[in-house]
C-alpha positions as CSV (number, residue, x, y, z in Angstrom):
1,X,-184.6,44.0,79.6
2,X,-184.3,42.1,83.2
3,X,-184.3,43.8,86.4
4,X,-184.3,41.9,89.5
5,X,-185.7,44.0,92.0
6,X,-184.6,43.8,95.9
7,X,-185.7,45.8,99.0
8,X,-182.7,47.0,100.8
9,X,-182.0,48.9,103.6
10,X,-179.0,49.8,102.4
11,X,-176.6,48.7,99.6
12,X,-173.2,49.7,97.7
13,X,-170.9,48.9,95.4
14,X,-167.3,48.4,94.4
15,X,-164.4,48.3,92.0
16,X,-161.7,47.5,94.0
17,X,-162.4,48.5,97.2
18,X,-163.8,51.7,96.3
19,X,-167.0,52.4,96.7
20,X,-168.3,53.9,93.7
21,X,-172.0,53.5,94.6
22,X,-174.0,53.6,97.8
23,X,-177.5,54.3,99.3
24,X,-180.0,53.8,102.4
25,X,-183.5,52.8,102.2
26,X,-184.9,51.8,98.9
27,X,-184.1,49.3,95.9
28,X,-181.3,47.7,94.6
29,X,-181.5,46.3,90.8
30,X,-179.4,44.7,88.8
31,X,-180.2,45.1,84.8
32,X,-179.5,42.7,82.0
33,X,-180.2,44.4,78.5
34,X,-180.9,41.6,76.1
35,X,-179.4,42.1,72.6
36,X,-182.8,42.9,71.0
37,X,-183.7,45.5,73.6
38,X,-185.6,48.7,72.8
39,X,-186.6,51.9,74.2
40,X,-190.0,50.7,75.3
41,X,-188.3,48.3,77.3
42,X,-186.6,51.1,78.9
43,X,-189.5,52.9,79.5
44,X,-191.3,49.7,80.8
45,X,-188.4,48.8,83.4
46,X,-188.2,51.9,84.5
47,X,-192.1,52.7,85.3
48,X,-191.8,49.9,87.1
49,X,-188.5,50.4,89.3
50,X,-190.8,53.8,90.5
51,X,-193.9,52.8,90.9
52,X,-194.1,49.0,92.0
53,X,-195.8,49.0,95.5
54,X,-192.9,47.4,97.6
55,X,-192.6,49.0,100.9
56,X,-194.5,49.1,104.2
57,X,-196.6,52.1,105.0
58,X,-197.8,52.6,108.1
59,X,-198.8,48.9,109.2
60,X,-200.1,49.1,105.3
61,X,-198.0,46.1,103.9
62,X,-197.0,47.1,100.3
63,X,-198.6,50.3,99.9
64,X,-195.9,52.4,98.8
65,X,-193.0,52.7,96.1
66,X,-190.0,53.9,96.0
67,X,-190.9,57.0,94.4
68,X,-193.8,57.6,97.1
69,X,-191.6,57.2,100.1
70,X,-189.1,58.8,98.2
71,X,-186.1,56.5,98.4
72,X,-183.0,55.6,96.5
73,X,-181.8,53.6,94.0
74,X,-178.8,51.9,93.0
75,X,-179.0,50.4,89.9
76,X,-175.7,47.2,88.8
77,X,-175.4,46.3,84.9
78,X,-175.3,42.4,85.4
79,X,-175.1,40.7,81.4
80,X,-175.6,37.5,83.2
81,X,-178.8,37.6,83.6
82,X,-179.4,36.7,79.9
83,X,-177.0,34.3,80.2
84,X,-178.0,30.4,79.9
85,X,-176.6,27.3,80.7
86,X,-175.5,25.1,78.4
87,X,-174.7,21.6,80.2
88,X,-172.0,22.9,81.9
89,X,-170.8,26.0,80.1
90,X,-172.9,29.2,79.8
91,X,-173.8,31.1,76.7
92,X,-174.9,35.0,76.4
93,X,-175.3,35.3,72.7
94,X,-178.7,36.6,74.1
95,X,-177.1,39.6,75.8
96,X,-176.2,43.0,74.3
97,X,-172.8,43.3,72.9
98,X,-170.7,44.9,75.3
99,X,-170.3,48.5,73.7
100,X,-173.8,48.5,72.3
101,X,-174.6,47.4,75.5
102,X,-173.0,50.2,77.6
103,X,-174.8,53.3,75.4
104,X,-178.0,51.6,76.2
105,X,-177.3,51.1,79.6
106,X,-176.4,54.7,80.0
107,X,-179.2,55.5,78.1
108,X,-181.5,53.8,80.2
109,X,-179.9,55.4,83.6
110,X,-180.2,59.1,82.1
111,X,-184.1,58.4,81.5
112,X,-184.7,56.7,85.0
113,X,-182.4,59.8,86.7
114,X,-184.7,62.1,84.8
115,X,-187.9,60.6,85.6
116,X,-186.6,60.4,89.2
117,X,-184.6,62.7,91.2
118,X,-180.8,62.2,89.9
119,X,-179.5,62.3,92.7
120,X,-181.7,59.3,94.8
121,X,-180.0,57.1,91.5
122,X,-176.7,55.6,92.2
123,X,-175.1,52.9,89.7
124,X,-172.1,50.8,89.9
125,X,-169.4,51.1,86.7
126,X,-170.2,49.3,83.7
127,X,-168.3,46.2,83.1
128,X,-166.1,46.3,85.6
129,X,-165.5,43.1,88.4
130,X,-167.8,44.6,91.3
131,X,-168.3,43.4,94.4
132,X,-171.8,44.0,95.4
133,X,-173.3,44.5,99.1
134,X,-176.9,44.6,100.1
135,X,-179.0,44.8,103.2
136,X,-181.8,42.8,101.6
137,X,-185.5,44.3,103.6
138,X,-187.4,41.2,104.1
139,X,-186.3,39.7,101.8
140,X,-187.7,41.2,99.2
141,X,-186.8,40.2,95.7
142,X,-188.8,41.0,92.4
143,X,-188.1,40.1,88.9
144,X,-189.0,41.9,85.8
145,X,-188.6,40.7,82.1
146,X,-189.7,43.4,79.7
147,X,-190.4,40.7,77.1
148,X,-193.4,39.4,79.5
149,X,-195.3,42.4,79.9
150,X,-198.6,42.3,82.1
């Protein structure tokens, strides 16, 4: 799995026009699930999306995580970001097929919802055109690729 990662102060999505996802302080993270994706990778992203050290604490910089200050997330399925480019076509035969692809992702949501608070996790709708608006905090972008673990 992929997840980039930004600070926002606030963010929200939509699927035409409607807003179908929103929040205030805390992360924004679009996920690419690759086609070979696992649960650990699941658990691994998600450990992560709570517990990276990405905010401000008093005059602290990057002290706290979402989950200590606790903040919201609203998390975008984005396929592309397995995609590659091949002179000047792209390719995703490295992302998940798309209905195999939307149980995982659902998958994956449940678990971060229950090792959160479901109702600090917002999402967007699964392979629909969304239009995508952030406040990023900073900036503040991180990326995460299960596959090259620390």
């Amino acid at each position: 799995m992929r997840a980039v990662i930004q600070r926002v102060s606030n963010a929200s999505v939509s699927v035409n026009s409607e807003i179908v996802g929103q929040i205030g302080r805390g992360l924004c993270v679009l996920v690419g699930i690759h086609k070979d994706d696992k649960p650990e990778d699941v658990e691994y992203i998600i450990r992560k999306i709570l517990n990276l050290r990405l905010f401000h604490h008093e005059n602290k910089p990057w002290d706290k995580s979402v989950k200590d200050l606790d903040l919201e997330i609203l998390c975008i399925s984005q396929f592309t970001l397995y995609g590659l480019i091949k002179g000047n076509k792209l390719d995703f035969h490295n992302s998940m097929s798309s209905q195999a692809a939307a149980e995982f992702y659902a998958t994956f949501l449940q678990t971060l919802k229950s090792a959160y608070k479901p109702e600090k996790v917002q999402d967007g709708r699964f392979g629909a055109m969304m239009q995508v608006d952030i406040s990023n905090d900073g900036p503040v972008t991180y990326n995460l690729d299960s596959r090259q673990r620390e």
